[in-house]
SEPA-37521 format. One line per 8 residues: number of its first residue (from 0); for each residue y, z, x of C-alpha. Coordinates in Angstrom, 1 decimal. Layout:
N
NUM> Y:Z:X; ...
***
This chain:
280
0> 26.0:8.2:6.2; 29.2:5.9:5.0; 29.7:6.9:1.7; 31.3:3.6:0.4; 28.6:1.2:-0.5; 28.8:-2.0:-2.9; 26.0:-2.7:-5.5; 24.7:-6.2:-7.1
8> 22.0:-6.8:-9.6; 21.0:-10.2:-9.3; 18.8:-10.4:-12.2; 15.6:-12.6:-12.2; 15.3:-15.0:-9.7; 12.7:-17.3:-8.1; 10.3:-15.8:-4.8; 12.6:-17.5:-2.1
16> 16.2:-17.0:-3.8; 15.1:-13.6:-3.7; 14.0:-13.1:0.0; 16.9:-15.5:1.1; 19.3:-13.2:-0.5; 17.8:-9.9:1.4; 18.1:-12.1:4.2; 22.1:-13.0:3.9
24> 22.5:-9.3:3.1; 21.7:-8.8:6.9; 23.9:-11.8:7.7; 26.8:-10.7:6.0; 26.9:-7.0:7.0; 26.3:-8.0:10.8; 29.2:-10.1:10.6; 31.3:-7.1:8.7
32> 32.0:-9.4:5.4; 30.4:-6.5:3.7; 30.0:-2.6:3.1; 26.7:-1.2:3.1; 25.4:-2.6:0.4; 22.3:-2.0:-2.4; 20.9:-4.6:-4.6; 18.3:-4.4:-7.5
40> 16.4:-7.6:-8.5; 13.4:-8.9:-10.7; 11.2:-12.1:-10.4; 11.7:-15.0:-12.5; 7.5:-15.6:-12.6; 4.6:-13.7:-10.9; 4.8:-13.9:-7.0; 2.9:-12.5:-4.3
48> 5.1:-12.0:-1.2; 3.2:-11.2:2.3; 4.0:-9.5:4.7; 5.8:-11.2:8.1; 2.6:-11.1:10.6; -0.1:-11.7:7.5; -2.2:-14.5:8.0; -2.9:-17.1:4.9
56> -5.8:-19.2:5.9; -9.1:-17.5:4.6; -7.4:-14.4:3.4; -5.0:-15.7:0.4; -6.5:-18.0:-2.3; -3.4:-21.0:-2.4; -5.8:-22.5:-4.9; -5.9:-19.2:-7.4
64> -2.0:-19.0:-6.9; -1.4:-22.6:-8.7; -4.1:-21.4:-11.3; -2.2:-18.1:-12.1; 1.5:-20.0:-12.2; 1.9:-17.8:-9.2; 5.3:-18.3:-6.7; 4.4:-17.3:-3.1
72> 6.8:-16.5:-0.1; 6.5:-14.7:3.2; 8.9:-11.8:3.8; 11.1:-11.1:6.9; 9.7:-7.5:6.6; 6.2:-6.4:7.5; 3.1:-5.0:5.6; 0.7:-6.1:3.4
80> 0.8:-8.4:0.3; 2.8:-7.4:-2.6; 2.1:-8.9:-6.6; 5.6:-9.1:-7.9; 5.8:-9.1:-11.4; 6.6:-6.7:-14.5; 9.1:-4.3:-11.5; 12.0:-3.1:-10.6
88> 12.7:-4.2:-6.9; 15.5:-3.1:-4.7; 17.0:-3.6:-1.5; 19.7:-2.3:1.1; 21.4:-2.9:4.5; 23.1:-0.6:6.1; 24.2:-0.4:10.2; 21.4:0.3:12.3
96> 23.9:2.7:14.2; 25.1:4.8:11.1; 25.1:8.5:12.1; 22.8:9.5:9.2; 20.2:6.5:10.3; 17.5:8.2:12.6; 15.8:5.8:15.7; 12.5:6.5:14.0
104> 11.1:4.2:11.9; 9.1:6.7:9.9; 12.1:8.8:9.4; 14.6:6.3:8.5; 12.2:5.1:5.7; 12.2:8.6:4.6; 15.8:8.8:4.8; 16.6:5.8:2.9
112> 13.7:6.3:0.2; 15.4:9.1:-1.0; 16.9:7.1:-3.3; 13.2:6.5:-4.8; 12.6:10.0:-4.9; 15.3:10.8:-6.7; 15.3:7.5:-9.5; 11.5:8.6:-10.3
120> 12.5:11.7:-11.0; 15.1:10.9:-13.2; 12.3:9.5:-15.4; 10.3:12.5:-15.6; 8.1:11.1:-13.1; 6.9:14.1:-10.7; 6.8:11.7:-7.5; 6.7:13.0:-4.1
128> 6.4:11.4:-0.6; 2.8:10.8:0.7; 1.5:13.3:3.1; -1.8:12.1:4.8; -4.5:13.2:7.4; -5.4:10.9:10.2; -7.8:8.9:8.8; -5.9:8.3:5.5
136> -3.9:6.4:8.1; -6.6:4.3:10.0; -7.9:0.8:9.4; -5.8:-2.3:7.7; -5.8:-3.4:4.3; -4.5:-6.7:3.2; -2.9:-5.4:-0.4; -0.1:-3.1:-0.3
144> -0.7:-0.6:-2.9; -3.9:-0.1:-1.7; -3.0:2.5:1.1; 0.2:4.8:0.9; 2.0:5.4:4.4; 3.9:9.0:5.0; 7.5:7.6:3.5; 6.0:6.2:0.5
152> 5.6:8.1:-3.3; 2.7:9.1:-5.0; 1.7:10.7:-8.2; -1.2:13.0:-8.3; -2.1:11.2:-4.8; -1.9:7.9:-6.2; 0.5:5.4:-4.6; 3.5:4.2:-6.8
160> 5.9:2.2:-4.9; 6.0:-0.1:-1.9; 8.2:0.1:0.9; 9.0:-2.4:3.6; 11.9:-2.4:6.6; 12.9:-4.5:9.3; 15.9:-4.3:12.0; 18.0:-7.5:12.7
168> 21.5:-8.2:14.7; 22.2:-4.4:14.4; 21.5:-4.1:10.5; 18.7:-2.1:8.6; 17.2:-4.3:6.2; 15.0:-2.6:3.5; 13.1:-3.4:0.1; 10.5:-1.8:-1.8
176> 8.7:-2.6:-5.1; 9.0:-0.6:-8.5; 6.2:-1.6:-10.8; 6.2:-0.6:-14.6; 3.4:-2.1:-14.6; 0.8:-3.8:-12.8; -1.7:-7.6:-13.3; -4.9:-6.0:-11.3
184> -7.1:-9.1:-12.6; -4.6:-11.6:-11.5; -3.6:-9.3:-8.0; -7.2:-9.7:-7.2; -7.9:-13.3:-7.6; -5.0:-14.1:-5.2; -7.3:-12.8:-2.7; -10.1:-14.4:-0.8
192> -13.3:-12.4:-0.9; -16.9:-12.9:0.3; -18.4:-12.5:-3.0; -17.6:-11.6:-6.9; -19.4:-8.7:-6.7; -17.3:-7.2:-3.6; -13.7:-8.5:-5.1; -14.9:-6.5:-8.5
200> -15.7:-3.7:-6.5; -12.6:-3.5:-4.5; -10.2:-3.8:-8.3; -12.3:-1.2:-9.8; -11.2:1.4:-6.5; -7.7:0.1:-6.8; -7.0:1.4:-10.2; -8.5:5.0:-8.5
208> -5.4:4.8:-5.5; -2.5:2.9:-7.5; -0.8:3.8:-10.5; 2.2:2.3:-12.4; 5.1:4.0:-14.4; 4.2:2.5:-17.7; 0.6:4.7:-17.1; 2.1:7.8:-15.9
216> 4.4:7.9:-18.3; 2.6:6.2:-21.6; 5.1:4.3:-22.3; 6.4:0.7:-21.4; 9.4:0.6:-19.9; 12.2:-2.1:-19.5; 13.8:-4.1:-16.4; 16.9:-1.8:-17.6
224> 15.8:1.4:-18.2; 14.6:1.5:-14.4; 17.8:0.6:-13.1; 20.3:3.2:-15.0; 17.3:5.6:-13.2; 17.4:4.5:-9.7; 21.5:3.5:-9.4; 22.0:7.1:-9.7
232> 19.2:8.0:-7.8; 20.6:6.5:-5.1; 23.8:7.3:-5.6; 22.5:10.7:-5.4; 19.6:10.7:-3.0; 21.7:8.9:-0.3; 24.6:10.4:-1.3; 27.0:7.6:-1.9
240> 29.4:5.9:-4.0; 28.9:2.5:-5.4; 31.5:-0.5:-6.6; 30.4:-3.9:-7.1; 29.8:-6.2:-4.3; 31.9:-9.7:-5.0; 30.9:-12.3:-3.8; 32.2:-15.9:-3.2
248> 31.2:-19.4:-4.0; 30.1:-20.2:-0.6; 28.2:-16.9:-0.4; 26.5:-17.9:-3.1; 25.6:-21.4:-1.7; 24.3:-19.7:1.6; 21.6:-18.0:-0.5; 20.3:-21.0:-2.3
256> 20.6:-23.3:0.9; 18.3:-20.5:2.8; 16.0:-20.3:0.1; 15.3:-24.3:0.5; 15.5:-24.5:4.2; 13.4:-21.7:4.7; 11.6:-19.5:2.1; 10.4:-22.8:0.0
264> 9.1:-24.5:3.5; 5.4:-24.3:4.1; 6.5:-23.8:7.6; 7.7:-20.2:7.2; 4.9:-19.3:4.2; 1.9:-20.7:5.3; 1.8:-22.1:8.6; 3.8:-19.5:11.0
272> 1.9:-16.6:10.2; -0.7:-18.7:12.5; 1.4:-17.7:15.5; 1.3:-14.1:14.8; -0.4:-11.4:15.4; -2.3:-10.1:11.7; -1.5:-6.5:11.3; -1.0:-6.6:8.0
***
């Protein structure tokens, strides 16, 4: 894997700075304007980000969204529908023809999440990547944490981070979500369900799959505490060096020009998911 990588926390930003930023990543590394390159992030307010083939219409509640102060954006990466709130989230690009990057989806995620592995255990947290029988596998499910897949980390079987990838003009693109802690009331009425009773039902078995770091570790933890963890877990799990990624002014304009063309349109959140197939 090439060593040299550049870094950038961004800090807190709004649902489609944030995606159109993962987004330029790709952008600039296929054009070679930068290294590989790792970025951590937070979220300005609440957001639930969906997956890129997740349909809206009769499966997300818009209305419930407004009522919780909620952002929303669709993701160019795949899976199901993440809260985004009291986390840690990072991202990374790297060539899709780096030596150390296998063909396989599957084992390019566990490649890459090694960084994960490593920045949970630098908290004490005794994470370890999912390991599951064939029907732990089957049928879909519309929240993310609900279900762990092989590359992802659990605690005492209980899923603690979120993973997503996509490949674009050459470049691996991918993101995953590091909850301290996590809004179950307010994840679940963003969802539309048949009736009270089943949308109770299905928070009370969420809290028996899902955990958080603030529960494992009885303690709350801060936006910064998680990132002195996980910069030198990846530093160390990917084996790589980091200096800061510099950017320029019109870099910066990109970002915010993509956020408003594209992740703030209703054309990409809402209405294209029509045109896709749901396998979220």
């Amino acid at each position: 894997m090439n060593k040299h990588w550049t870094f950038i926390d961004t800090g807190f930003q709004d649902a489609a700075w944030n995606m159109a930023f993962d987004e330029c990543l790709i952008n600039w590394h296929h054009e070679g304007r930068i290294p590989p390159t790792l970025r951590f992030y937070g979220w300005k307010y609440p957001s639930l980000s969906i997956g890129y083939f997740q349909k809206v219409d009769k499966k997300i509640d818009l209305k419930a969204i407004e009522r919780h102060q909620c952002q929303f954006v669709r993701r160019l990466t795949g899976g199901s529908a993440v809260l985004h709130d009291d986390e840690l989230t990072y991202s990374l690009v790297i060539s899709e023809n780096d030596p150390a990057i296998p063909v396989s989806v599957q084992e390019a995620y566990h490649v890459l999440s090694e960084g994960v592995f490593e920045g949970y255990h630098n908290l004490g947290i005794p994470a370890e990547y999912a390991t599951l029988d064939r029907e732990s596998v089957r049928g879909r499910t519309a929240i993310c944490f609900e279900k762990p897949a092989f590359y992802e980390m659990v605690v005492e079987g209980k899923k603690i981070s979120g993973n997503a990838q996509t490949r674009k003009k050459g470049v691996l693109m991918q993101h995953g979500s590091i909850p301290m802690s996590m809004d179950t009331k307010m994840l679940f009425d963003l969802f539309v369900f048949s009736s009270e009773k089943l949308r109770e039902r299905s928070r009370a078995s969420f809290s028996k799959k899902a955990v958080t770091i603030n529960q494992i570790t009885n303690r709350t933890h801060q936006y910064e505490m998680l990132t002195d963890a996980f910069k030198e877990g990846f530093k160390k799990g990917l084996g790589i060096e980091l200096q800061p990624l510099q950017l320029t002014k019109i870099e910066w304009d990109e970002v915010q020009q993509l956020a408003q063309s594209k992740y703030e349109s209703k054309a990409w959140n809402i209405n294209s998911g029509k045109e896709r197939a749901d396998i979220g």
